[in-house]
LUMGU-756321 format. One line per field, with one value per residue: residue number from 1; x, y, z of N, C-alpha, C in turn; residue in one letter. Coordinates in nm, 4 decimals, padded with zeros to 6 digits. Example, Ala and Ser with C-alpha at 12.3 -4.5 7.8 and 13.67 -1.06 7.14 Angstrom:
BEGIN
num = [1|2]
nx = [01.3190|01.2850]
ny = [-00.5690|-00.2250]
nz = [00.7800|00.7080]
cax = [01.2300|01.3670]
cay = [-00.4500|-00.1060]
caz = [00.7800|00.7140]
cx = [01.3200|01.2900]
cy = [-00.3300|00.0030]
cz = [00.7800|00.7870]
residu = [A|S]
// end
This chain:
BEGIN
num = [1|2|3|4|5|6|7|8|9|10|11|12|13|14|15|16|17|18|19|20|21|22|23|24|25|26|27|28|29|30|31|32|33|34|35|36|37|38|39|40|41|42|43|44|45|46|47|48|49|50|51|52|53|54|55|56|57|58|59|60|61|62|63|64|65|66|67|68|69|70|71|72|73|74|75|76|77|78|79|80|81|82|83|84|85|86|87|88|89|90|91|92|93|94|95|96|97|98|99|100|101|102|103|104|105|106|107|108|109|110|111|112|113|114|115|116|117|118|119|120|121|122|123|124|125|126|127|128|129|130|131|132|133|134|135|136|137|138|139|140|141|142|143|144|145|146|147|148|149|150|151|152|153|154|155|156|157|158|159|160|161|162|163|164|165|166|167|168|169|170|171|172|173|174|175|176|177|178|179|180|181|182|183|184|185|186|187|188|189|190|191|192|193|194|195|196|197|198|199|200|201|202|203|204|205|206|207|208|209|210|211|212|213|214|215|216|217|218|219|220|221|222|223|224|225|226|227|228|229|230|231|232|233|234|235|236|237|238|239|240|241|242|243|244|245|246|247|248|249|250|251|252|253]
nx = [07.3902|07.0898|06.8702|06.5880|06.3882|06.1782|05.8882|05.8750|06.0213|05.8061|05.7472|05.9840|06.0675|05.8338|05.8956|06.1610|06.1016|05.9705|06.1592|06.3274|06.1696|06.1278|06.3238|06.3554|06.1212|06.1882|06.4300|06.3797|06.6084|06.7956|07.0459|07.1061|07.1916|07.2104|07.1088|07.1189|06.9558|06.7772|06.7158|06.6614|06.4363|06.1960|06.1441|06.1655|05.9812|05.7717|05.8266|05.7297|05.4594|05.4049|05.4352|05.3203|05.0847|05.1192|05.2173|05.4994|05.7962|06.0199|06.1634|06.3546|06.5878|06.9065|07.0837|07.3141|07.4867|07.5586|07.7741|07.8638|07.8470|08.1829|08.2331|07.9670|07.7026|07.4639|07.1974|07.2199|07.0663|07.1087|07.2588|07.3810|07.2497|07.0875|06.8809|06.8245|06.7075|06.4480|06.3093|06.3176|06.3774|06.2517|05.9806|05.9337|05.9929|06.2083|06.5143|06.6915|06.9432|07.0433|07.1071|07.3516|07.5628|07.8544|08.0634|08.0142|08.1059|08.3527|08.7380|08.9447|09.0478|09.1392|09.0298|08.7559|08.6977|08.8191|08.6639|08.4004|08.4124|08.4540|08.2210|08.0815|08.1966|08.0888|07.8689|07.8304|07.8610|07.6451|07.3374|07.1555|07.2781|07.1560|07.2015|07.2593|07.3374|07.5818|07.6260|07.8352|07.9238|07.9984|07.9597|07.8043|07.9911|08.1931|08.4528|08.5546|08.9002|09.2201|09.2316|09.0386|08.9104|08.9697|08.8368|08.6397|08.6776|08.8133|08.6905|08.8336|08.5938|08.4267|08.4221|08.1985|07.9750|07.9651|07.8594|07.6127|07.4962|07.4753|07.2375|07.0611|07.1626|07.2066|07.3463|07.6416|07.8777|07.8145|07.7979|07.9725|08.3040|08.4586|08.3679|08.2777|08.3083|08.1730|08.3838|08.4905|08.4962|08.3346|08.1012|08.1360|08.1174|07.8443|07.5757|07.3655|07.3240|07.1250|07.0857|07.0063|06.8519|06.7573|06.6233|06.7241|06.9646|07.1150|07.1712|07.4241|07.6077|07.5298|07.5082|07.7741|07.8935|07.7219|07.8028|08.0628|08.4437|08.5905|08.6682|08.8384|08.7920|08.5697|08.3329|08.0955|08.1045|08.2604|08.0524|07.9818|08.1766|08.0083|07.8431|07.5454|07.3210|07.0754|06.9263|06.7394|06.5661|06.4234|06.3105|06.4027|06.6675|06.7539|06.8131|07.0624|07.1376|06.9334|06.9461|07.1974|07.1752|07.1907|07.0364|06.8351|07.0048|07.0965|06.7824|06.7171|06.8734]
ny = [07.9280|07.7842|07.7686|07.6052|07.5958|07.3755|07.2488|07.0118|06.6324|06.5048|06.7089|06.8015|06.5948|06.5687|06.7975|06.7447|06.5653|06.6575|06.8332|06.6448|06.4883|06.7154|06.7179|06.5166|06.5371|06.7499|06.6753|06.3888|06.1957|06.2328|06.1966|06.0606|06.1469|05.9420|05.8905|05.6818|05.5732|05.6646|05.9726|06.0552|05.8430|05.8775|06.0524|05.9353|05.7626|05.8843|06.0109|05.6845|05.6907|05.8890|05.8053|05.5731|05.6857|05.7282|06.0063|06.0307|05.9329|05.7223|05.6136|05.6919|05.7413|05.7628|05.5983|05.6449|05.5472|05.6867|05.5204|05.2046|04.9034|04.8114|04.4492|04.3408|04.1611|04.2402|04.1278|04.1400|04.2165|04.4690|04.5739|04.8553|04.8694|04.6882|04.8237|05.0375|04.8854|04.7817|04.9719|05.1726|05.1141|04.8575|04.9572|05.1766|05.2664|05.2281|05.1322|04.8657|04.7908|05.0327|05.1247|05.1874|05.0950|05.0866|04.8519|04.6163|04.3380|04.3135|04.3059|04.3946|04.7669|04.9404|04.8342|04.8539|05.0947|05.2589|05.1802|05.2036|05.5321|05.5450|05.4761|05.7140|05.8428|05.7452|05.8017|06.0413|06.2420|06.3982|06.5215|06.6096|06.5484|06.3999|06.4124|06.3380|06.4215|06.3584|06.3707|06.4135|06.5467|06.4354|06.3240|06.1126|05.8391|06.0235|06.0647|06.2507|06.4267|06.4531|06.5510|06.6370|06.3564|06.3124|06.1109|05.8238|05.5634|05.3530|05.3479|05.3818|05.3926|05.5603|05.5586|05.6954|05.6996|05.3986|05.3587|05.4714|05.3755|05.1001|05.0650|04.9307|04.6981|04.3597|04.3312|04.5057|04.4575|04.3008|04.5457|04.6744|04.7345|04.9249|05.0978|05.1377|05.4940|05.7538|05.9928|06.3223|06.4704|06.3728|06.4296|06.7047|06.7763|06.7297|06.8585|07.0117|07.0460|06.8540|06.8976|06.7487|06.7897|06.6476|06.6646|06.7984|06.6610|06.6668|06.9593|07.1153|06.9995|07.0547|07.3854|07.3996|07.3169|07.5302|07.7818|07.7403|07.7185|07.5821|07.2921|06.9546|06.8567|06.8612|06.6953|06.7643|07.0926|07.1343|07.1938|07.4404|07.5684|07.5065|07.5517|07.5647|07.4598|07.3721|07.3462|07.1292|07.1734|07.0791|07.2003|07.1722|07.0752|07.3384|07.4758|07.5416|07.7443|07.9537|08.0302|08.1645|08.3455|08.2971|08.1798|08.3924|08.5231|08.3085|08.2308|08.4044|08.3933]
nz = [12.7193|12.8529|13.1371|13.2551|13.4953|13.6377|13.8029|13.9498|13.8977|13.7443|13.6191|13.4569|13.2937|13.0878|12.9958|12.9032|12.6888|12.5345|12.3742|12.2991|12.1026|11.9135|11.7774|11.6417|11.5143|11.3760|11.2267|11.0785|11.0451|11.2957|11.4628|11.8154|12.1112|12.4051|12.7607|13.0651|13.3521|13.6720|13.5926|13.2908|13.2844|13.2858|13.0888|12.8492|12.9509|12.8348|12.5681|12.4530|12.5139|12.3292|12.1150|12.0588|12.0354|11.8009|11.7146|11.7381|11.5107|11.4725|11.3007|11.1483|11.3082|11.4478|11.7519|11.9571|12.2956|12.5936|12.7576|12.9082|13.1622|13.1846|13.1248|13.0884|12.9473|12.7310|12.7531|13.0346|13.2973|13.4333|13.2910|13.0695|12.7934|12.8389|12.9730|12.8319|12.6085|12.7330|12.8306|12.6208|12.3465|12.2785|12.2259|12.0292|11.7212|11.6203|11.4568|11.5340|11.4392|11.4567|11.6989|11.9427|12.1986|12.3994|12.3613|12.5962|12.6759|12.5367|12.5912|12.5533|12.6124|12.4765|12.1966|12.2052|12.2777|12.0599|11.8451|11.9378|11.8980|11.6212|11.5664|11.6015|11.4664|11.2096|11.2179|11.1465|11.4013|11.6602|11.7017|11.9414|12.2623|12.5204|12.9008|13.2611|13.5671|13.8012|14.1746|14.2152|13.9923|13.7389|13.4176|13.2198|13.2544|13.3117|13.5494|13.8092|13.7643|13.6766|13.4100|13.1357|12.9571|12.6592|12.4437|12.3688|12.6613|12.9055|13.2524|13.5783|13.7906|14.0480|14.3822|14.4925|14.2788|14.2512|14.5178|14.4720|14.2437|14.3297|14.3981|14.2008|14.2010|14.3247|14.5480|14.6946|14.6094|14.3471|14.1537|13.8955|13.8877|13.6784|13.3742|13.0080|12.8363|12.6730|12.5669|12.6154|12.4135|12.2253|12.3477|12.3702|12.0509|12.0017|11.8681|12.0088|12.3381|12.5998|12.9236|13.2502|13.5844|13.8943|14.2173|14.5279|14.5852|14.3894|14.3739|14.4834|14.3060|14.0240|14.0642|14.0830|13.8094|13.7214|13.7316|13.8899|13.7972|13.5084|13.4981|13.5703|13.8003|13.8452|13.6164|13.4876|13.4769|13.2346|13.0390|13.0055|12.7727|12.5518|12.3030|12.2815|12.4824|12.6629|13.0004|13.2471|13.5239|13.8229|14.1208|14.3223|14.2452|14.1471|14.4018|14.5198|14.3137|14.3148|14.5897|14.5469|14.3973|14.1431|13.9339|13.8180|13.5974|13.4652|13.3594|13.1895|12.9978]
cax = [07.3285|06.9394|06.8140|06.4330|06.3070|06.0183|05.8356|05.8993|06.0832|05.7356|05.7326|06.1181|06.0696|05.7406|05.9821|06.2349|06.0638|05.9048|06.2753|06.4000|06.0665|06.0950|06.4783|06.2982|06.0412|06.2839|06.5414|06.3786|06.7109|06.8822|07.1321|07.0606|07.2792|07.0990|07.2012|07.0728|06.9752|06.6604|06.7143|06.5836|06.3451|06.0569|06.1366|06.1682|05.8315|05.7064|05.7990|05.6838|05.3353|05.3539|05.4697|05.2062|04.9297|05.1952|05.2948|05.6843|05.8401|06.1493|06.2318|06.5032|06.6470|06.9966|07.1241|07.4321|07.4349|07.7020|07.8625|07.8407|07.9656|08.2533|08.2225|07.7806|07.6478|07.3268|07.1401|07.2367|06.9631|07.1825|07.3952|07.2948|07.1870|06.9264|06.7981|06.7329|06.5915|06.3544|06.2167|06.2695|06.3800|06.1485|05.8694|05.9074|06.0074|06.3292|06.5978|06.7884|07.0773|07.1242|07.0922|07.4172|07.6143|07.9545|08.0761|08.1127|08.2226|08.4589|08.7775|09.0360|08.9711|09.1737|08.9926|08.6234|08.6834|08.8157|08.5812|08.2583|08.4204|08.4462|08.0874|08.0305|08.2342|08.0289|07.7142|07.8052|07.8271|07.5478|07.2538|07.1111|07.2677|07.0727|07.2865|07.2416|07.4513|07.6203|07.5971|08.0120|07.9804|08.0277|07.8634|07.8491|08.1203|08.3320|08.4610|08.6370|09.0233|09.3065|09.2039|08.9080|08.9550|08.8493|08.7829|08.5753|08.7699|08.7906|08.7288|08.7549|08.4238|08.4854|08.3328|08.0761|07.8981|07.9846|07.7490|07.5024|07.4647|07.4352|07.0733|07.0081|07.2013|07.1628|07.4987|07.7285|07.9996|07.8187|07.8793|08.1155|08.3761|08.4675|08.2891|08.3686|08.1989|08.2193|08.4599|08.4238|08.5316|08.2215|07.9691|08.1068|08.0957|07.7343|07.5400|07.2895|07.2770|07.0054|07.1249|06.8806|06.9123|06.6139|06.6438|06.8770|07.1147|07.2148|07.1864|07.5638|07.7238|07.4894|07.5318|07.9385|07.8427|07.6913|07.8796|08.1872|08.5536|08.5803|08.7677|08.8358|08.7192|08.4202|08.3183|08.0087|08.1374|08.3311|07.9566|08.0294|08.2263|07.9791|07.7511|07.4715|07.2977|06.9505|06.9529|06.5846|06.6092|06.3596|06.3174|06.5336|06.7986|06.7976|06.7850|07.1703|07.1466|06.8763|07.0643|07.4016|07.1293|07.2346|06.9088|06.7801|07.0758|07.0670|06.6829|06.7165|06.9704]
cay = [07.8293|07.8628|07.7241|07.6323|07.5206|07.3188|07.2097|06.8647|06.5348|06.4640|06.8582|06.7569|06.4655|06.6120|06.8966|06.6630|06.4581|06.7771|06.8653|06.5193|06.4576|06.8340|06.6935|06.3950|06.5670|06.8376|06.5762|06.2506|06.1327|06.2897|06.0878|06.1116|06.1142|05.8728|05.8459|05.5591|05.5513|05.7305|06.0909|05.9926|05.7462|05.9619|06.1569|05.8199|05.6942|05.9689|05.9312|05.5710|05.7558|05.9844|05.6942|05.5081|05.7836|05.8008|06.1026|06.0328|05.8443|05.6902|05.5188|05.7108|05.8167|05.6542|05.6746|05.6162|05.5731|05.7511|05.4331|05.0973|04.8773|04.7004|04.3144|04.3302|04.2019|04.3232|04.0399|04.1594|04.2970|04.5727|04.6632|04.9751|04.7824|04.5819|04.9581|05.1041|04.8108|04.7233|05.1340|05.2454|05.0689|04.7972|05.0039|05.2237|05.1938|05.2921|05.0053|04.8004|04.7766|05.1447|05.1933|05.1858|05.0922|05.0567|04.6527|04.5977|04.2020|04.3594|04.2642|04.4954|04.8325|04.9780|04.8127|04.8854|05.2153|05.2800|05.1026|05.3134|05.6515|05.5496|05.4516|05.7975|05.9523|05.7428|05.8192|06.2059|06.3329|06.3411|06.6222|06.6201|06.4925|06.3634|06.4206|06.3849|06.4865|06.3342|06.3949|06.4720|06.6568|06.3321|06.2955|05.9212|05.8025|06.0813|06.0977|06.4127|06.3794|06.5649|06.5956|06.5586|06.2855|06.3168|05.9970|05.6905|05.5490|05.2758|05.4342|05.3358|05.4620|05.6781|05.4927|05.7622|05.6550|05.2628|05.4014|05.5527|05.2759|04.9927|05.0202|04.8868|04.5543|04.2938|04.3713|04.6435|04.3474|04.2879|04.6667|04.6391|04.8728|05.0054|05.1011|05.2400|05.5818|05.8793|06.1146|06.4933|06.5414|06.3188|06.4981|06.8034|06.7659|06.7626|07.0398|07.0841|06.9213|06.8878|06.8450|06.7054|06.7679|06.6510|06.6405|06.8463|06.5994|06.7176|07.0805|07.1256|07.0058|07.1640|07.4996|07.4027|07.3344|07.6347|07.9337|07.7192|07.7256|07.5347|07.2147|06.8273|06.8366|06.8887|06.7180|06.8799|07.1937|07.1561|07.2090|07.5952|07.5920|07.4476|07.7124|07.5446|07.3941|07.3613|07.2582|07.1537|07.1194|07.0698|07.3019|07.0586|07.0817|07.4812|07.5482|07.6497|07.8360|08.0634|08.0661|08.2537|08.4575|08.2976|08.1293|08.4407|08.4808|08.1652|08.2373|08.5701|08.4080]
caz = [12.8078|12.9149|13.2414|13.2496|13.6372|13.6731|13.9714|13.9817|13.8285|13.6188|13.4730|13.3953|13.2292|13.0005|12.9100|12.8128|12.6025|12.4018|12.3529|12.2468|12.0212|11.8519|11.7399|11.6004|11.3792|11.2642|11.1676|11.0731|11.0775|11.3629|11.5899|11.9668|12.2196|12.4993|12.8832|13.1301|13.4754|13.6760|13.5572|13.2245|13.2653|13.2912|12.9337|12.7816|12.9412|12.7715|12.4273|12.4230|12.5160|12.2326|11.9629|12.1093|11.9615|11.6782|11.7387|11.7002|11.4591|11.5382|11.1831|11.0597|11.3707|11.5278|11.8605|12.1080|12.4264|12.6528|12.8551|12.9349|13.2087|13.1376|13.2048|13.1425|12.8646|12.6935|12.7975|13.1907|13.3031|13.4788|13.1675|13.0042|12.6466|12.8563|13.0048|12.7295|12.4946|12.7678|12.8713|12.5094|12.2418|12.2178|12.2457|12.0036|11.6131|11.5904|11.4057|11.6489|11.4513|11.4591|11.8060|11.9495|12.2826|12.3976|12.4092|12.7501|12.6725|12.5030|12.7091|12.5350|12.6418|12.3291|12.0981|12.2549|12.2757|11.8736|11.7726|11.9547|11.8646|11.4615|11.5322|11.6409|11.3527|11.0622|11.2078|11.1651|11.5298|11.7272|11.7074|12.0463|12.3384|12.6638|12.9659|13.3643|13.6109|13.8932|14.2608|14.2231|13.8807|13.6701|13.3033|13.1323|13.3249|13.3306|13.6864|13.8874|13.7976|13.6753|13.3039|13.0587|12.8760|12.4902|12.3128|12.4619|12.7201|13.0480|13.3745|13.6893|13.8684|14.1918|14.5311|14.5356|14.1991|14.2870|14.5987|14.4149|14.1450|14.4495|14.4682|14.0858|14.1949|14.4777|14.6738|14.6376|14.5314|14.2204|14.0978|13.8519|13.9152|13.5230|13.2648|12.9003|12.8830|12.5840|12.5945|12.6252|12.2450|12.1467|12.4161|12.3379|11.9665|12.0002|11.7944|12.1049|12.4706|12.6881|13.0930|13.3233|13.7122|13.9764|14.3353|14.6105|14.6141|14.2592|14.3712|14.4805|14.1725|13.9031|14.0896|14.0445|13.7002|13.5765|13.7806|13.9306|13.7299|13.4327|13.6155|13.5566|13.8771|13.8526|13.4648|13.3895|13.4499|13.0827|12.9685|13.0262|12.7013|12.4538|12.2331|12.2677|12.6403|12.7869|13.1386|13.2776|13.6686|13.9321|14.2018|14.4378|14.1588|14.1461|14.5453|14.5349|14.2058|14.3922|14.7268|14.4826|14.2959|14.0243|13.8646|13.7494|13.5114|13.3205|13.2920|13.1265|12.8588]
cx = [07.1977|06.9106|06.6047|06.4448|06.2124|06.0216|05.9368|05.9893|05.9247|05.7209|05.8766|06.1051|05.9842|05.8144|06.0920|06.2324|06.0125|06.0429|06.3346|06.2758|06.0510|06.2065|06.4354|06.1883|06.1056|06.3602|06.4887|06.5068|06.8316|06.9836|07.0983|07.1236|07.2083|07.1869|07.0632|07.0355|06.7988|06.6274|06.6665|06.4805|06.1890|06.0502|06.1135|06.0239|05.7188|05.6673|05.7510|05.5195|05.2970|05.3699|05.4027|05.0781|05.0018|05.2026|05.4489|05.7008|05.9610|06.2384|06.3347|06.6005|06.7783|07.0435|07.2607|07.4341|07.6275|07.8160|07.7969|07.9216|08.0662|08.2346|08.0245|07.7596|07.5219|07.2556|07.1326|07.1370|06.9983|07.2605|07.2430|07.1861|07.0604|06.8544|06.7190|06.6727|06.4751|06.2618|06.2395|06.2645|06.2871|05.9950|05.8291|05.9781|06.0893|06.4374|06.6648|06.9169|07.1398|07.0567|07.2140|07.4907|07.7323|07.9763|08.0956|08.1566|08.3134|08.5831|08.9184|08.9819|08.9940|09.0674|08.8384|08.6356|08.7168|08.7110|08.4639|08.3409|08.4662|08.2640|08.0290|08.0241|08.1694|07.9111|07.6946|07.8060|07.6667|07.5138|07.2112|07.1583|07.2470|07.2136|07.2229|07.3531|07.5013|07.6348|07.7718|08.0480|07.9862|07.9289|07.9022|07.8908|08.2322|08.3411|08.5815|08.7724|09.1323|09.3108|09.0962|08.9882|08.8545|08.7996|08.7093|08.6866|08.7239|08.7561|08.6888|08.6893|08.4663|08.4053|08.2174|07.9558|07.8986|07.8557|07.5944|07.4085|07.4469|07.2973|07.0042|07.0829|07.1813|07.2351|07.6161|07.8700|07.9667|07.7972|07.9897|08.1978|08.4875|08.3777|08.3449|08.2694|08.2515|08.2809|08.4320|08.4531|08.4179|08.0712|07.9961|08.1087|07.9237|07.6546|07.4516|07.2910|07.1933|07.0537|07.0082|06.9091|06.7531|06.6584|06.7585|06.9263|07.1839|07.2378|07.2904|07.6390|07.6287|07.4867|07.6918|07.9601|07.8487|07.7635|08.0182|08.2789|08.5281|08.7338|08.7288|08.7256|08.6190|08.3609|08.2347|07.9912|08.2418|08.1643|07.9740|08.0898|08.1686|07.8597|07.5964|07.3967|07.1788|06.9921|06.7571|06.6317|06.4875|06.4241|06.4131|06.6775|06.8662|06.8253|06.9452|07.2008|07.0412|06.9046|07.1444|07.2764|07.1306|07.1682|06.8759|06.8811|07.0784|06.8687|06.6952|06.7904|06.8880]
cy = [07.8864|07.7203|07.7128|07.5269|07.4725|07.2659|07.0868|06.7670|06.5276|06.5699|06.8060|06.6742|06.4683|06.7305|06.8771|06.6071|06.5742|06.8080|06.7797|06.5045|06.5691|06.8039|06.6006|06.5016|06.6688|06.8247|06.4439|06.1796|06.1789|06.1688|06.1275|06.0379|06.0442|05.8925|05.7508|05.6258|05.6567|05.9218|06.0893|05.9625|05.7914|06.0503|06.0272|05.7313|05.7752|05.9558|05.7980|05.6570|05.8209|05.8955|05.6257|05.5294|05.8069|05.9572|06.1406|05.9672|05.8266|05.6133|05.4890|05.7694|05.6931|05.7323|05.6287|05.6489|05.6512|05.6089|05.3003|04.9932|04.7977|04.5096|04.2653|04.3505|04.2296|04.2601|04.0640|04.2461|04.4248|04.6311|04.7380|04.9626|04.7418|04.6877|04.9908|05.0301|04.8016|04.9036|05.2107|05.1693|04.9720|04.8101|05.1241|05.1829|05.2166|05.1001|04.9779|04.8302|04.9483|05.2328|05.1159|05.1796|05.0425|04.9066|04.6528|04.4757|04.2051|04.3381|04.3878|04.6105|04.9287|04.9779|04.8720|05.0146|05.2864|05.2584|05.2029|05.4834|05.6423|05.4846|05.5955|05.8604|05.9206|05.7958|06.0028|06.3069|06.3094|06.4891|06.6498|06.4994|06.4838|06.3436|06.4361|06.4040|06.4347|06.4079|06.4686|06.5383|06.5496|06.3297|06.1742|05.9097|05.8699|06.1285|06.2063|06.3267|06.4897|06.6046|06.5811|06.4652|06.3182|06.2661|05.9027|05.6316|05.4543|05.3882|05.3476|05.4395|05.4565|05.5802|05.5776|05.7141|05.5002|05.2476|05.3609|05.4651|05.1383|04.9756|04.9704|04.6710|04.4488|04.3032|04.4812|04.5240|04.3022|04.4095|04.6450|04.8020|04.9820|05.0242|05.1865|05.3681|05.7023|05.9417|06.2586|06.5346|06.4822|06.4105|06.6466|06.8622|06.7791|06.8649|07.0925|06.9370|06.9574|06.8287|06.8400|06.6889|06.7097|06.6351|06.7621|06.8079|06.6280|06.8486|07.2095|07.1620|07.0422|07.3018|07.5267|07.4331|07.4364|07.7400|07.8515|07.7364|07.6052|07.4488|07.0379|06.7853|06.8203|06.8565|06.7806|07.0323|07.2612|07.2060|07.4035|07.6371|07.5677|07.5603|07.6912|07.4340|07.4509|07.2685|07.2869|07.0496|07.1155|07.1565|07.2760|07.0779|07.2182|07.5384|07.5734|07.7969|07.9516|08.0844|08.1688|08.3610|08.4353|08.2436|08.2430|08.4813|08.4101|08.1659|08.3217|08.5174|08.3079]
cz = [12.8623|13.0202|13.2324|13.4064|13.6044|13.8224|14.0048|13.8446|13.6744|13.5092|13.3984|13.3028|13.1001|12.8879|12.8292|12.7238|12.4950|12.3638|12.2140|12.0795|11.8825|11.7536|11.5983|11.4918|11.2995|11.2029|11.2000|11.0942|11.1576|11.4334|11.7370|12.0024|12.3130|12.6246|12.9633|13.2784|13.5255|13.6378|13.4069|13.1926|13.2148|13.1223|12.8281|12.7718|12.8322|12.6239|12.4013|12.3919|12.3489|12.0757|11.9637|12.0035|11.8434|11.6474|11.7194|11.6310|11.4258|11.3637|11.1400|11.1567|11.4402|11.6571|11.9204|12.2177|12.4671|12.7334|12.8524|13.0645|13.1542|13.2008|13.1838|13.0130|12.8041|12.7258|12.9192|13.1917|13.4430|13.3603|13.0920|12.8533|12.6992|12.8757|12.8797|12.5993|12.5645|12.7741|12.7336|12.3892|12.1837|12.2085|12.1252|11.8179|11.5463|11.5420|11.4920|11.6064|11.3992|11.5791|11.9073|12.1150|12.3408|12.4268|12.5440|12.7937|12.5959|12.5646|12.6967|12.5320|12.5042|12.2151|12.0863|12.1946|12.1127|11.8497|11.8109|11.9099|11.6906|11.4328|11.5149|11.4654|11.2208|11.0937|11.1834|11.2987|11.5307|11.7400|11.8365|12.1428|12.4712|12.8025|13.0991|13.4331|13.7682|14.0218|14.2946|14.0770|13.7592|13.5452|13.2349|13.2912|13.3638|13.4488|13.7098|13.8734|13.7207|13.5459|13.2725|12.9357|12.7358|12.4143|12.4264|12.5397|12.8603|13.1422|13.4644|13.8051|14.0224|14.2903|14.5104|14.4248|14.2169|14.3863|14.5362|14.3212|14.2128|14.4379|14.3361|14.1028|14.3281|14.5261|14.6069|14.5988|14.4140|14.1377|14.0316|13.8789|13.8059|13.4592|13.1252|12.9343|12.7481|12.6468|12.6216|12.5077|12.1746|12.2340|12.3796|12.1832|11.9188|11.9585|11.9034|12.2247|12.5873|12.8141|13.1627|13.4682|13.7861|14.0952|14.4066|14.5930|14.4962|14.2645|14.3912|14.3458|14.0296|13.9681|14.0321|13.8778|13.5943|13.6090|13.8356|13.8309|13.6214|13.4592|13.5700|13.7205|13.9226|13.6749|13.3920|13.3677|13.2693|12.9765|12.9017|12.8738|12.5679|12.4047|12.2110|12.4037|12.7131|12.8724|13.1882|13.4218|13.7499|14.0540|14.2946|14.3374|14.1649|14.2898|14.5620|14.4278|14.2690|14.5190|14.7110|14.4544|14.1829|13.9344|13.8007|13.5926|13.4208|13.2731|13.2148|12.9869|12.7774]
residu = [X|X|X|X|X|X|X|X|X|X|X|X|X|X|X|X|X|X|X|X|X|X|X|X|X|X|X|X|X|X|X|X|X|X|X|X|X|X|X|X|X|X|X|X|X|X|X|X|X|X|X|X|X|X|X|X|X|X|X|X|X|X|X|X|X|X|X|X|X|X|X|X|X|X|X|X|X|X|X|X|X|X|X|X|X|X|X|X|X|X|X|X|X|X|X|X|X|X|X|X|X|X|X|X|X|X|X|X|X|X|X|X|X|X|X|X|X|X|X|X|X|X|X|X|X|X|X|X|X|X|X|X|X|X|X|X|X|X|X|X|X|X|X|X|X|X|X|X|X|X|X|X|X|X|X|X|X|X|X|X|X|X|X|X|X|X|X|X|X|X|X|X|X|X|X|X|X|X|X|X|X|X|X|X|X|X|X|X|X|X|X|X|X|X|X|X|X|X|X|X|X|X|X|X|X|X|X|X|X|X|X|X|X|X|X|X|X|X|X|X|X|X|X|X|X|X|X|X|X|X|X|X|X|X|X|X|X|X|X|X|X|X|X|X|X|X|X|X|X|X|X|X|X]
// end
């Protein structure tokens, strides 16, 4: 696991996108792992930029996203499908129909969930996947509980992310309160994953993360076990990891 700090959310987001983009010209046809929400956004604005000047080319590349809510469909301009057609996909020149997201009018959760993890398994696993990190440890959807779950799967979403995810909708009553979300046998199947922290308020649980126990409790602490993991944090992200001492460590490796 290697740690790189940057200043800020916009160094984050520039460093991300050289990451994601380097994946992309070294494997025209890589798969990419995607995740949603404002930790992101900024790596994503990016590549548009650079596909823009043609610089990237998205042709042969497929992706999956990590989650979706349940009950929101792609057309919702809150469900994760509408996110990322509107801030990437239709901006850049990658094939629609191999860019991939869990059903969330789907109604059986069984069936949903088969169904996106034999998407995973034709497309070959997934080369690089994009990962942020919850304010309680949480990756996709996977919330603090008494196992990791391993295949795609329902969940119901903790009050604190219900919170957290309030300010993308007009009342905290239209939050849906499931969503499907990858497993930890498909994220950690991954041949390389890139974690993305910004702000203090993530500076808790990516400290838990990278030096805490390897704990349901805490899900992105299962990262700990995978042989391959850049983490690119903002200075607000690292301020407990240099509190322990423990930043200089993960730079050094």
């Amino acid at each position: 696991m290697v740690l790189y700090e940057v200043k800020n959310y916009e160094e984050m987001s520039r460093k991300a996108a050289a990451v994601i983009a380097a994946q992309v010209v070294l494997k025209p046809d890589a798969v990419l792992g995607l995740a949603t929400g404002s930790t992101p956004l900024g790596a994503y604005e990016q590549l548009v930029k650079w596909h823009q000047k043609k610089e990237v080319d998205f042709s042969g590349i497929s992706s999956v996203n990590l989650d979706e809510y349940k009950g929101l469909g792609g057309d919702n301009r809150q469900s994760y499908r509408y996110f990322m057609d509107t801030n990437l996909f239709q901006h850049i020149n990658i094939e629609k129909s191999r860019t991939f997201v869990p059903d969330g009018l789907e109604p059986d959760s069984v069936k949903a969930c088969r169904a996106y993890d034999e998407v995973i398994e034709k497309l070959g696993g997934i080369d690089l996947q994009i990962l942020g990190i919850g304010a309680n440890g949480h990756i996709g959807f996977n919330e603090p509980g008494e196992s990791f779950e391993k295949g795609t799967h329902c969940v119901d979403l903790a009050e604190s992310t219900i919170q957290a995810n309030a300010r993308f909708f007009q009342s905290l009553d239209e939050v849906p309160r499931q969503a499907y979300t990858m497993g930890m046998k498909g994220i950690l199947s991954a041949r390389k994953i890139l974690l993305l922290a910004a702000g203090e308020p993530k500076a808790d649980a990516l400290y838990q993360a990278l030096c805490g126990p390897v704990t349901p409790q805490l899900p992105a602490s299962i990262l700990q076990l995978h042989r391959d993991v850049a983490v690119i944090a903002d200075q607000g992200a690292c301020a407990r990891l240099h509190g322990q001492g423990a930043a200089s460590y993960f730079l050094r490796r």
